[in-house]
C-alpha positions as CSV (number, residue, x, y, z in Angstrom):
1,X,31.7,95.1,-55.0
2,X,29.7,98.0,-57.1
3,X,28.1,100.9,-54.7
4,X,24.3,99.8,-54.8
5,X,24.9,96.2,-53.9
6,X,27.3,97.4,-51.2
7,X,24.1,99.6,-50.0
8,X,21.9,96.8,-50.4
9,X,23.6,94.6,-47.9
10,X,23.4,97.7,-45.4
11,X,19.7,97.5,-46.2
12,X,19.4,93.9,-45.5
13,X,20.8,94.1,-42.1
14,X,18.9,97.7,-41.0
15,X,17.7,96.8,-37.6
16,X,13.7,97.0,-37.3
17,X,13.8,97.9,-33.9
18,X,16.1,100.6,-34.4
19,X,13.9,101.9,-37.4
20,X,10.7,102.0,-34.5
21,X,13.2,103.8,-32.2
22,X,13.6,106.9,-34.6
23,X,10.3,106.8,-36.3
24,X,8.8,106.8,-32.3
25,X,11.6,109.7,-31.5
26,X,10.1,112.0,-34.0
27,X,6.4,110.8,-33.9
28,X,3.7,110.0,-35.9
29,X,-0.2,110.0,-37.1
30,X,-2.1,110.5,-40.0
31,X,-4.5,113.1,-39.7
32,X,-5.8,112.1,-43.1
33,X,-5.3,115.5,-45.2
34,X,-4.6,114.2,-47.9
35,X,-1.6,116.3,-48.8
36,X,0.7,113.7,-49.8
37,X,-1.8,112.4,-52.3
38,X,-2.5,115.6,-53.9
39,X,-1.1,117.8,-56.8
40,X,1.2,120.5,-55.3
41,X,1.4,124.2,-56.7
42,X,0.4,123.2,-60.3
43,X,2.6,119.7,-60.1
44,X,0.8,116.7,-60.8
45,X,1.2,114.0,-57.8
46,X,4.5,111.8,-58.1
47,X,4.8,108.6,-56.3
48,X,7.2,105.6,-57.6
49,X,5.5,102.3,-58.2
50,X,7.5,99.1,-58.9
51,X,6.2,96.5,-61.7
52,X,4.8,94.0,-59.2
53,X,2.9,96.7,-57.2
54,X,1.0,97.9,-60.5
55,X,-0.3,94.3,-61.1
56,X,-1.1,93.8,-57.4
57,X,-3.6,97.3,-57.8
58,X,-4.7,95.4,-61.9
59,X,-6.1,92.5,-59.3
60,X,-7.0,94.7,-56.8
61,X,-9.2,97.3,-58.6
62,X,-9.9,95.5,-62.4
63,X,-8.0,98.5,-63.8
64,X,-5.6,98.6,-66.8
65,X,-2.2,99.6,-66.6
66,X,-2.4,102.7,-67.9
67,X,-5.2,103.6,-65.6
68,X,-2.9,102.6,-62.6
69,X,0.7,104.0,-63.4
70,X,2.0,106.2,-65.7
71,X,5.7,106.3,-67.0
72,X,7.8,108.7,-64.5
73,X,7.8,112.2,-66.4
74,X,11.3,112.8,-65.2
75,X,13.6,112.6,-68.8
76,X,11.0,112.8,-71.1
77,X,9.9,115.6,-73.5
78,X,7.5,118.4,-72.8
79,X,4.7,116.0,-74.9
80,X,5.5,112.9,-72.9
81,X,7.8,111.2,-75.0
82,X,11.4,110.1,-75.0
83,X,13.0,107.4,-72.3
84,X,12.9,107.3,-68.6
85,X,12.8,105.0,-65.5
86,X,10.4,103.6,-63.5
87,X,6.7,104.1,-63.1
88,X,4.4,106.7,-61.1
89,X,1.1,106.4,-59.8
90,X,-1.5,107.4,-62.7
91,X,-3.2,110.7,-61.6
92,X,-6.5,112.1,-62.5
93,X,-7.1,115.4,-64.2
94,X,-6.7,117.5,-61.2
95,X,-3.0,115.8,-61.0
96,X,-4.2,113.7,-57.7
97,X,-3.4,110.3,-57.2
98,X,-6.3,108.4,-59.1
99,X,-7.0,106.7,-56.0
100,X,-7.7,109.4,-53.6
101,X,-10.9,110.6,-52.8
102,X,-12.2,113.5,-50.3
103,X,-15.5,113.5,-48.1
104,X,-17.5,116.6,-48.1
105,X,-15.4,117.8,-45.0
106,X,-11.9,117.7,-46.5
107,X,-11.2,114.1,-44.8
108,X,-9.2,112.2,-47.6
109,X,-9.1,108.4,-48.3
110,X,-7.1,106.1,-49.9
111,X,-9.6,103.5,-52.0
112,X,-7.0,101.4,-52.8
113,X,-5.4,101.4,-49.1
114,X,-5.2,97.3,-48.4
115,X,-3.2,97.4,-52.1
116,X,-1.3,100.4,-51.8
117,X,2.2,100.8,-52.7
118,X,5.2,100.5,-50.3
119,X,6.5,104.2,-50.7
120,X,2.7,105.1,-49.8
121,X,2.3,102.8,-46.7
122,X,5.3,104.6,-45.1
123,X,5.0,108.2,-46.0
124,X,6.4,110.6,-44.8
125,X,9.4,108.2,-43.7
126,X,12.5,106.9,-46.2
127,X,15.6,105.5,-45.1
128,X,18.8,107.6,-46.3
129,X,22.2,104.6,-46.1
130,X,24.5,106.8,-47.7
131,X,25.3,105.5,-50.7
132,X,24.4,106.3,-54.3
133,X,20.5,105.9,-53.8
134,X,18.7,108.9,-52.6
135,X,15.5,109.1,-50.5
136,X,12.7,111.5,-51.8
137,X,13.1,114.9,-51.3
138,X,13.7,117.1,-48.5
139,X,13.7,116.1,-45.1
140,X,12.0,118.3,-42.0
141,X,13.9,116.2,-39.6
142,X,16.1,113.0,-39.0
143,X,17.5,110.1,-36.5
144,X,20.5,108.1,-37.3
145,X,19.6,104.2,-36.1
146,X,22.0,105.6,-33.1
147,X,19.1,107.5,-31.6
148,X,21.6,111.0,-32.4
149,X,18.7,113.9,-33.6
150,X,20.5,115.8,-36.3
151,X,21.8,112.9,-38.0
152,X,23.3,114.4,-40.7
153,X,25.5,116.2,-38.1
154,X,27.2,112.9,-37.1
155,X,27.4,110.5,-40.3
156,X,25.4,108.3,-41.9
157,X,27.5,105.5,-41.7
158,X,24.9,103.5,-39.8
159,X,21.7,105.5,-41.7
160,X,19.2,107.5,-40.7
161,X,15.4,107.9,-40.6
162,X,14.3,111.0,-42.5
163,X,10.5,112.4,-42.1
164,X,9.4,114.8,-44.8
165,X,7.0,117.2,-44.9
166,X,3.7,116.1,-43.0
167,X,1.1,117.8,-40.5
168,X,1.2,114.1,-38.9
169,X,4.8,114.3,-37.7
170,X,5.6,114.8,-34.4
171,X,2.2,113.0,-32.6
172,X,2.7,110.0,-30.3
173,X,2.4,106.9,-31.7
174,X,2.4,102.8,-30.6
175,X,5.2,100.8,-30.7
176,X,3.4,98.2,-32.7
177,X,2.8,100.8,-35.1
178,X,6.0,102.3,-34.9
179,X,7.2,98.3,-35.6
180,X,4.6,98.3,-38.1
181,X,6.0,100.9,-40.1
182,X,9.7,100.3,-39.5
183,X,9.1,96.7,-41.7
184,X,7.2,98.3,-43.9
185,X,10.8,100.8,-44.3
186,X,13.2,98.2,-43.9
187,X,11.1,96.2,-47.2
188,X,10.8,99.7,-49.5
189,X,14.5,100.4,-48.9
190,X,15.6,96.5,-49.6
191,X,13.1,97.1,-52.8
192,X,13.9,100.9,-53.6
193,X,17.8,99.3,-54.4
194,X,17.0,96.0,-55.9
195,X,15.1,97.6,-58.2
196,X,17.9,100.3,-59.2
197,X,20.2,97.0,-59.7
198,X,18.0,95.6,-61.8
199,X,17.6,98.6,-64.0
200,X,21.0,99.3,-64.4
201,X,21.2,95.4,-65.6
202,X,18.6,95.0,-67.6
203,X,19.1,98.4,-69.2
204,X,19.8,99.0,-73.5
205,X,19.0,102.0,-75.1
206,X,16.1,102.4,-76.7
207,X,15.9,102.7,-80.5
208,X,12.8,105.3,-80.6
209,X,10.5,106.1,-83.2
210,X,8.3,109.2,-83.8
211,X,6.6,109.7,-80.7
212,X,7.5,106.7,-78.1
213,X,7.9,106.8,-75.4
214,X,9.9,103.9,-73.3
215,X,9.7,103.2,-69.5
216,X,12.9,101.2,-68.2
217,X,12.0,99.3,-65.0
218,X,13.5,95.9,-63.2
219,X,12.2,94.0,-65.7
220,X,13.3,95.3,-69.3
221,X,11.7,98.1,-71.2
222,X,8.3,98.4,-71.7
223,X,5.2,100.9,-73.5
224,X,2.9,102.9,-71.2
225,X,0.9,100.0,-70.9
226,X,3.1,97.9,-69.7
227,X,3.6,95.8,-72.7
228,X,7.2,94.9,-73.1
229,X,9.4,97.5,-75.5
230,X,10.9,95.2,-78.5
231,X,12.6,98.0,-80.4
């Protein structure tokens, strides 16, 4: 059996209740600064979005595509063309997430939050199996699902919970929140490799023009808008 479906079976059977065991060991609460929706040090905001999720927020908000997501810039030339996987959340000029917003004292908002995208809902969690897939970035912290602090220290055999940078982490939070958030984990890391399968399936090389640019998602190539890629 190839790696990523080997992970995804490990996905399939994570445990919620061990998920809310290690996101309630290392603690919780939004304090709503907005920082994981902003640009950082000059770098435009970079959250994945799958396919589905991008019509979800068309319905949700009358947008187009192209005013939702915008083709991952990882891969593709300094003027935004080339090939690369997967899509990102559109920003706005200031390179925040087209959807946030800030009141007058600093307190950000989501104005999309009912719609918003899995990877969003549970910042500043992912769920690392070991296997081919990486979560995002760094982690400040971890728990395997075996309650051991300093996961990495002991395996990941059974996977761990790793938080990443957030002024939230560390607070006391419910259990029903902590289970809330630990299905919410258990469905982005099911998603985060089903999605990489499908990619790898579905993928052909694109045969570019002047100045394309082609997005390679679960379901075939595609434009910047969305349109499927015919070549």
């Amino acid at each position: 059996m190839e790696e990523l479906e080997v992970e995804l079976e490990r996905a399939r059977s994570l445990d919620v209740a061990a998920l809310a065991d290690a996101i309630e060991t290392i603690g919780f609460e939004c304090t709503r600064c907005g920082a994981c929706c902003k640009s950082e040090d000059d770098d435009p905001h970079t959250a994945t979005v799958f396919p589905d999720e991008v019509r979800e927020l068309e319905d949700a908000t009358e947008r187009d595509w192209r005013e939702i997501a915008r083709p991952m810039p990882y891969g593709l030339d300094e003027d935004g063309t080339g090939e690369t996987f997967e899509w990102a959340l559109q920003t706005a000029a200031c390179g925040d997430c087209t959807f946030y917003e800030e009141d007058e004292d600093g307190t950000g908002a989501c104005t999309v939050h009912d719609s918003r995208p899995l990877i969003c809902e549970t910042y500043p969690f992912s769920v690392a199996l070991g296997g081919t897939s990486q979560p995002m970035g760094e982690a400040v912290d971890s728990v395997a699902l075996d309650g051991q602090r300093e996961a990495g220290e002991t395996g990941d055999e059974s996977g761990m919970v790793r938080a990443h940078e957030c002024e939230g982490l560390g607070r006391n939070i419910s259990r029903e929140d902590a289970e809330s958030l630990a299905d919410a984990l258990k469905e982005r890391a099911v998603r985060d490799i089903e999605e990489a399968i499908a990619v790898r399936d579905n993928y052909e090389p694109a045969n570019l023009g002047p100045d394309e640019t082609v997005v390679h998602d679960s379901e075939g190539a595609k434009r910047p808008d969305g349109t499927a890629y015919e070549g």
